[in-house]
C-alpha positions as CSV (number, residue, x, y, z in Angstrom):
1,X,-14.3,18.9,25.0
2,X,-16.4,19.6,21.6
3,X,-16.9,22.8,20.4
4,X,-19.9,24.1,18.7
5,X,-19.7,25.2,14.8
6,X,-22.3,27.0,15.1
7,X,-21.1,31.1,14.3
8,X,-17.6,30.1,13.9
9,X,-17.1,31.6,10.4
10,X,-15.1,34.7,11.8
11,X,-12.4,36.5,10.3
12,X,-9.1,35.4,11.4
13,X,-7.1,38.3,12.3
14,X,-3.2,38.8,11.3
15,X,-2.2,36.9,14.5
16,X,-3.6,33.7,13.7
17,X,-1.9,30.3,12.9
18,X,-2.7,27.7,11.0
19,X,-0.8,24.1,12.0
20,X,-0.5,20.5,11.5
21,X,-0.2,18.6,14.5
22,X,1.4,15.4,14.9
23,X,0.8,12.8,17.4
24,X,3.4,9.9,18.9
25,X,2.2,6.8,18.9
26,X,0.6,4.9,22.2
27,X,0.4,2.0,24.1
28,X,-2.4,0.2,22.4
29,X,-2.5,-1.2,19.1
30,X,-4.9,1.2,17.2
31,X,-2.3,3.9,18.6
32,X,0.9,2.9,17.2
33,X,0.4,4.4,13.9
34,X,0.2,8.1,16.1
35,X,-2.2,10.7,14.8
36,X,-2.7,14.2,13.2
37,X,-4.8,16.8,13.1
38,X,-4.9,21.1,12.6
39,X,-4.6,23.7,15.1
40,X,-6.1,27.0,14.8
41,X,-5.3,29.2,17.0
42,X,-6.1,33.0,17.1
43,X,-5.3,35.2,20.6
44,X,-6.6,38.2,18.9
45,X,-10.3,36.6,19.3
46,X,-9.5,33.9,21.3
47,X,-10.0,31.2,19.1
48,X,-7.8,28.2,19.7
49,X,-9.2,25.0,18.3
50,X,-8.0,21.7,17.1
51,X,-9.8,19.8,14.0
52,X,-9.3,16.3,14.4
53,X,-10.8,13.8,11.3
54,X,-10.1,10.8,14.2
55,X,-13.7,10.6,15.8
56,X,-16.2,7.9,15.5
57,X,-19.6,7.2,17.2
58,X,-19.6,4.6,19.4
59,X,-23.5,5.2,19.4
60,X,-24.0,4.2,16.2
61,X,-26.0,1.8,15.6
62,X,-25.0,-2.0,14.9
63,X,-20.7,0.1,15.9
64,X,-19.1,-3.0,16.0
65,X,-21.0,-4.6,12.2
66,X,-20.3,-1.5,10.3
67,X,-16.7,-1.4,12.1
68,X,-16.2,-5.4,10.6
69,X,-18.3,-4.6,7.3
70,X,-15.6,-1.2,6.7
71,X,-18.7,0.7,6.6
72,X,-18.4,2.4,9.6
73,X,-18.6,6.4,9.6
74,X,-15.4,8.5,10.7
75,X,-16.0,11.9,11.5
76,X,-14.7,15.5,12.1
77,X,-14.7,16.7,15.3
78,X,-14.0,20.0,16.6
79,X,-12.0,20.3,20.5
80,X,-10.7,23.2,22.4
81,X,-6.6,22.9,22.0
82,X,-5.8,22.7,25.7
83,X,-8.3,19.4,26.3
84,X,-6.6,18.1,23.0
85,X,-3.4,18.6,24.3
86,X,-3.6,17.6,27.7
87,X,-5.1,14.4,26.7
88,X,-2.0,13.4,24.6
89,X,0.0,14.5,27.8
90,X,-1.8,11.7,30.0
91,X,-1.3,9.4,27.5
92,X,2.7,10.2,27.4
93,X,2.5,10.9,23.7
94,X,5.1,13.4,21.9
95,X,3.5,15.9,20.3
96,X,4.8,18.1,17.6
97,X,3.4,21.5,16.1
98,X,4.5,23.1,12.2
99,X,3.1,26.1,11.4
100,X,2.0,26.8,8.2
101,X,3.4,29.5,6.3
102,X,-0.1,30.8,4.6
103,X,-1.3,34.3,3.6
104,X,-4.4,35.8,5.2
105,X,-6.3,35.0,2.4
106,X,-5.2,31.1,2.9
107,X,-5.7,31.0,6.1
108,X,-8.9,32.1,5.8
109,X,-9.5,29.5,2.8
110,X,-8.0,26.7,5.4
111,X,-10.1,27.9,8.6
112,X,-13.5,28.4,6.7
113,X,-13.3,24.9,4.6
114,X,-12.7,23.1,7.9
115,X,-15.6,24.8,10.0
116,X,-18.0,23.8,6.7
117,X,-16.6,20.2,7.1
118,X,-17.3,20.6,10.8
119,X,-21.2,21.1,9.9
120,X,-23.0,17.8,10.7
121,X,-24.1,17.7,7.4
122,X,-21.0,17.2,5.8
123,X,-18.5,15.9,9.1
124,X,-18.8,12.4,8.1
125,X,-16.6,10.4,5.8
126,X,-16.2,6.5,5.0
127,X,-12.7,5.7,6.3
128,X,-10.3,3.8,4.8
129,X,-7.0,3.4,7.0
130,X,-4.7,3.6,3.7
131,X,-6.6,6.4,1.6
132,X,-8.8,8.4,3.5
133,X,-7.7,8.4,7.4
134,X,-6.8,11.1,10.1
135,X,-3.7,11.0,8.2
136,X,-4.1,11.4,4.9
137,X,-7.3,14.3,5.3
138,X,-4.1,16.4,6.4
139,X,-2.8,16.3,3.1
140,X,-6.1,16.5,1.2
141,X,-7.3,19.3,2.5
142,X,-4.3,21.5,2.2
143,X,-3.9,20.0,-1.4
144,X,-7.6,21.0,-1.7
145,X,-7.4,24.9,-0.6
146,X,-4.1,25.8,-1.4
147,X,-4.5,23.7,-5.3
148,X,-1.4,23.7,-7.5
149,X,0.3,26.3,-5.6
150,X,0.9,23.6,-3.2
151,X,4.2,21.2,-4.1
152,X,4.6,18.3,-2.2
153,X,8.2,17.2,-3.1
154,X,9.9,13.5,-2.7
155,X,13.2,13.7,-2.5
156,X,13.3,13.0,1.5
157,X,11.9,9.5,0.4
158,X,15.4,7.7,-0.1
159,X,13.8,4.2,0.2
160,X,11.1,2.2,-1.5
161,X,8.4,0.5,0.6
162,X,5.4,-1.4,0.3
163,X,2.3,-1.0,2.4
164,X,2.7,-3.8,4.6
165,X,6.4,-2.7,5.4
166,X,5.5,0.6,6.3
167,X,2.8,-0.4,8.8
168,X,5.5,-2.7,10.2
169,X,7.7,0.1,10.7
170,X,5.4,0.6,13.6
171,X,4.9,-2.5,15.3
172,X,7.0,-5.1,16.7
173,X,7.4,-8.3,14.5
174,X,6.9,-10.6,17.0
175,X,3.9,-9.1,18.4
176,X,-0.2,-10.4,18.1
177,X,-1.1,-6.9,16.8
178,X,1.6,-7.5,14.0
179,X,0.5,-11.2,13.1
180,X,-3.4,-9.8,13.4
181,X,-2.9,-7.7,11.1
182,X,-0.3,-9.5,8.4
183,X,-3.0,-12.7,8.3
184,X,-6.1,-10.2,7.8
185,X,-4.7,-8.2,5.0
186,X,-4.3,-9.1,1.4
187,X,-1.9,-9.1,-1.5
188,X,-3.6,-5.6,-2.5
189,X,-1.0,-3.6,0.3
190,X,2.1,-5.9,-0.9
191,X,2.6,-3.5,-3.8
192,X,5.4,-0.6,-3.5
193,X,3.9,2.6,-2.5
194,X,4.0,5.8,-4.1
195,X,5.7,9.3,-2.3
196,X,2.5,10.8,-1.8
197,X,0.7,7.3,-0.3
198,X,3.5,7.0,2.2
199,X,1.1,10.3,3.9
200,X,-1.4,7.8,5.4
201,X,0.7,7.5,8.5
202,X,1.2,10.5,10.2
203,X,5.0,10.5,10.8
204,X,5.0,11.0,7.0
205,X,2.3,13.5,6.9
206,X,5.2,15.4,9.0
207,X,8.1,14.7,7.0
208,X,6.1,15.5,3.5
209,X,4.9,18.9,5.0
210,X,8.1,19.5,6.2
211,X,9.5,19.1,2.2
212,X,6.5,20.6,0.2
213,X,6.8,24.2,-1.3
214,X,4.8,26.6,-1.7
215,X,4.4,28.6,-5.1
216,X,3.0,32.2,-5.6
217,X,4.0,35.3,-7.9
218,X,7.2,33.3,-9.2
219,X,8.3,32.3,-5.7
220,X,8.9,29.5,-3.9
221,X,8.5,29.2,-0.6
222,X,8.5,26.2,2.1
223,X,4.8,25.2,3.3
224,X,6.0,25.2,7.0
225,X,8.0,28.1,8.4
226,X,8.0,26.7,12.0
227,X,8.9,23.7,13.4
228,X,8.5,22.8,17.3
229,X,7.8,20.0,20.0
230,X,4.9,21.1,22.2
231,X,5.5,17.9,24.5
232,X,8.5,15.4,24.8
233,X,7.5,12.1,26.2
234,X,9.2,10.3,28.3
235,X,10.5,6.9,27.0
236,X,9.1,3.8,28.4
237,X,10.2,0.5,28.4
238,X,8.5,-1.9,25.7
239,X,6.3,-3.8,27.0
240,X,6.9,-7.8,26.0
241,X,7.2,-11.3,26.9
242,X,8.8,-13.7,24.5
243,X,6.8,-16.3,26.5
244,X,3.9,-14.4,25.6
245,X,4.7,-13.9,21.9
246,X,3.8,-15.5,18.8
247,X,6.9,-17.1,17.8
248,X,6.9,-18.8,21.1
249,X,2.9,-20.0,21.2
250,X,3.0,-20.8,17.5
251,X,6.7,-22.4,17.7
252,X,5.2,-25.0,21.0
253,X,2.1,-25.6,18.9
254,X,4.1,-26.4,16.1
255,X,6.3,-28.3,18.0
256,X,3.7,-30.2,19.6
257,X,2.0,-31.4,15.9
258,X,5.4,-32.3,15.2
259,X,6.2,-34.6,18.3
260,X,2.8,-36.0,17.5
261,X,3.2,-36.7,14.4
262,X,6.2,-38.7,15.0
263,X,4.8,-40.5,17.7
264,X,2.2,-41.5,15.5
265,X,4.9,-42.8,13.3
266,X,6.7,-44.6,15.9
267,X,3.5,-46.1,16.8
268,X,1.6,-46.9,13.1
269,X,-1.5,-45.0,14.3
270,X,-3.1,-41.3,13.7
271,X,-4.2,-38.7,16.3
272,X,-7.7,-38.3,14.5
273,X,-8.4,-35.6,17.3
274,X,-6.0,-33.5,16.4
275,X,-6.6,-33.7,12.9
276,X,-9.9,-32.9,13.4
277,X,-9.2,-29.7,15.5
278,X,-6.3,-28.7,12.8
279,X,-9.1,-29.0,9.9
280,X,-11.8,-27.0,12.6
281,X,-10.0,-24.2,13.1
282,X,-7.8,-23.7,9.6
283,X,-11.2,-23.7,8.1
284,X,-12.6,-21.6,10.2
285,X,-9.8,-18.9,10.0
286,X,-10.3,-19.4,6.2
287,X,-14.2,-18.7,6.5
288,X,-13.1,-15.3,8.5
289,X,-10.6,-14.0,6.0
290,X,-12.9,-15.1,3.5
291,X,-15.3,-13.0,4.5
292,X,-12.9,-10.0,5.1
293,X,-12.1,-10.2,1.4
294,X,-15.8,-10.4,-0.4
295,X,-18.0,-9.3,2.2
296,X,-17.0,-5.7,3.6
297,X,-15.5,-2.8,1.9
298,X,-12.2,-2.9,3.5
299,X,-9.9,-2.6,0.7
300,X,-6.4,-3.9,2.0
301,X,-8.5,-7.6,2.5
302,X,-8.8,-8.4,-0.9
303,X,-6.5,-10.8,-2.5
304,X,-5.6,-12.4,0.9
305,X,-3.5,-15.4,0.3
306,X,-3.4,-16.3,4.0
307,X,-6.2,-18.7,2.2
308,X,-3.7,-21.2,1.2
309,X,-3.1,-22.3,4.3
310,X,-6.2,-21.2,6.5
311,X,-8.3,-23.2,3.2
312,X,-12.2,-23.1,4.2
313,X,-13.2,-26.3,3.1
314,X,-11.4,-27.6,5.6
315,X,-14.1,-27.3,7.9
316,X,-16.6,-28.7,6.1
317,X,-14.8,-32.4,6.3
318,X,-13.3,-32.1,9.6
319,X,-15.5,-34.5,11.0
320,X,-14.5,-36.9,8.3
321,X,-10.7,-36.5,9.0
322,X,-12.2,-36.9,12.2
323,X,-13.0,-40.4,11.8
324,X,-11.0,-43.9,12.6
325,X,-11.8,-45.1,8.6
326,X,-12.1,-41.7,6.4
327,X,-12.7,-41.5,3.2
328,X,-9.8,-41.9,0.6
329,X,-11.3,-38.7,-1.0
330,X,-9.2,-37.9,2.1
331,X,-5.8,-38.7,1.1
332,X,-6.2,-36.6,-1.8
333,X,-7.5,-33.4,-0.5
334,X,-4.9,-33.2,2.0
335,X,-2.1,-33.4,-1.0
336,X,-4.4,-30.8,-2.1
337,X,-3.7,-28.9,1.2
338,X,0.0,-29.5,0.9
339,X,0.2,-28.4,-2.7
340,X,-1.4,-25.4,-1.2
341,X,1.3,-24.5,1.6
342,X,3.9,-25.3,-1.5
343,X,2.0,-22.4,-3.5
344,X,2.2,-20.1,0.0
345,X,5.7,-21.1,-0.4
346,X,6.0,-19.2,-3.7
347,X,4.2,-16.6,-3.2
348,X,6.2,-15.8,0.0
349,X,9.8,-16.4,-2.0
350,X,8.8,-14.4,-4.9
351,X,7.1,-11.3,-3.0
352,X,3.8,-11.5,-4.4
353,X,2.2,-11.2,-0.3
354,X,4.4,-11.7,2.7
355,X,3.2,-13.5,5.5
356,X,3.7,-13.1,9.6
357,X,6.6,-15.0,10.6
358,X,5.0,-15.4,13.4
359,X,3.3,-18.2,11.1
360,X,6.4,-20.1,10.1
361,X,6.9,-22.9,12.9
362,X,3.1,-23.6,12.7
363,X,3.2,-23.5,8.4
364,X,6.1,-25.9,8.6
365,X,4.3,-28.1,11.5
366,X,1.1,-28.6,8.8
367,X,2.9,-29.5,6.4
368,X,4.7,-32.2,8.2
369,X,1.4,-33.3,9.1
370,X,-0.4,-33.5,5.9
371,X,2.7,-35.1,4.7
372,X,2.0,-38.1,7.1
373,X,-1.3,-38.0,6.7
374,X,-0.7,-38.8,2.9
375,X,1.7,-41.3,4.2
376,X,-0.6,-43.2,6.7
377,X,-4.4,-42.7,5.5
378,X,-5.4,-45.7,3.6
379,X,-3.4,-48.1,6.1
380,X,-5.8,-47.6,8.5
């Protein structure tokens, strides 16, 4: 249930407690990253509120465009604790509460900078799921009351990761959500991130908290002065079938352009069907990803090499592959398509953008297939 901002500028009394709340993660794929958001929570007036930078409209107009585009609008919204909490409940979610260890004088500087945020005028912000997310407002707007009093320290990061590998910490490898997500973003989140970027995901908004320091009149003391689960979930079993998964739907469809392919071998002849459909759909995967990179402001797109085997020309000549006679013009684009995979190759071996594995059995099937292709067109 929302909650109004109108009059809620009130002085907090003594009581009060300011606190970062961190969610589990869920069932669903937009959940497995888990959530945060602050608590405030004052019995002397009865205030007990949770501000939560996670809402979007699903009113707004043209939802699903601005959601592709990465223009769509995130928002602040503003909930009593106990629908918050219970809703994390139903969903079996852990949920975990630190209290901040502020002054009055903080805590009102935290409690009256989020009810202006909460004002309708100022709740909306562009999202960006690395650098400005549910996640990372946590840290920005404590940075942003508190100033350099507030230390966020590093030493509980003992390991160096990039982007990619710490969204992976979240999902299963051999999932869709994981393959979805390692073919639609770019080069750009293959980079090593820094200590203070690892605070887009809210598990490290916890553990960063949990380190920083606070500094005032030559002391220092920790940011959080109390730690403790509001809600233990209980552990279900994951949810999977290798039958189901894309090792095993890529590996069969790999399999099966292989087993073609040497049929075709066997039998001096080409399955122009199937190179047709390989060209379609590469090409139109291509035009997608494409599109992802120069046409919407998502920034994590950009730089997607995912092109080099998902090339988009490829579907403007797949009615020519298509055909019993193509063109020899033919025979050298596809060496340029296999030159390609050789590039991916590279840029897989070196580091400079790893791919799903997910991809491998169907990467290796294409290139057997454009290597035959080479092979057979012109002896048609």
């Amino acid at each position: 249930m929302s909650v109004s901002v109108k009059a809620q500028f009130v002085p907090l009394s003594e009581a009060s407690e300011i606190s970062i709340l961190t969610i589990g993660p869920g069932a669903e794929l937009y959940d497995k990253f888990g959530h945060s958001a602050f608590r405030i929570n004052d019995p002397a007036t009865g205030q007990d509120v949770v501000f939560n930078y996670g809402v979007y409209d699903f009113d707004t107009p043209n939802f699903y465009t601005k959601f592709a585009q990465g223009k769509l609008l995130y928002q602040l919204g503003v909930s009593y604790y106990d629908s918050f909490y219970e809703s994390y409940v139903a969903q079996n979610r852990w949920i975990k509460e630190q209290t901040l260890n502020l002054t009055q004088s903080e805590k009102q500087a935290v409690s009256n900078f989020l009810w202006n945020n909460a004002r309708p005028e100022n709740k909306k912000y562009k999202y960006d799921f690395f650098f400005d997310n549910c996640a990372t407002k946590i840290r920005d707007v404590t940075q942003e009351v508190l100033g350099n009093k507030l230390e966020f320290k590093d030493d509980h990061i003992t390991e160096t990761y990039t982007f990619r590998e710490l969204i992976q910490q979240n999902l299963n490898a051999n999932s869709w959500g994981s393959l979805g997500i390692d073919i639609a973003l770019g080069a750009v989140i293959d980079r090593a991130a820094k200590p203070i970027e690892y605070q887009f995901l809210p598990d490290y908004v916890f553990k960063g908290a949990a380190n920083a320091v606070i500094h005032r009149n030559g002391k220092t003391e920790p940011l959080v002065k109390n730690t403790k689960v509001l809600f233990e979930n209980k552990p279900q079993p994951p949810r999977s079938n290798f039958f189901l998964s894309p090792i095993f739907i890529l590996g069969v469809l790999g399999l099966l352009i292989v087993l073609v392919t040497y049929r075709n071998y066997k039998n001096n002849r080409r399955s122009r069907y199937l190179d047709a459909l390989i060209f379609f759909f590469t090409g139109l995967i291509g035009i997608f990803l494409l599109l992802l990179w120069f046409a919407t402001d998502h920034t994590a797109t950009a730089n997607n090499y995912n092109l080099l085997w998902a090339f988009p020309i490829s579907i403007l000549v797949f009615w020519v592959i298509g055909k019993k006679k193509p063109s020899p013009k033919i025979k050298r684009y596809t060496l340029l398509l296999l030159l390609l995979l050789i590039l991916l190759a590279i840029h897989w071996i070196t580091g400079v953008q790893v791919f799903a594995i997910g991809l491998l059995p169907l990467l290796i099937a294409l290139a057997i297939r454009y290597v035959y292709l080479i092979y057979v067109i012109g002896k048609e």
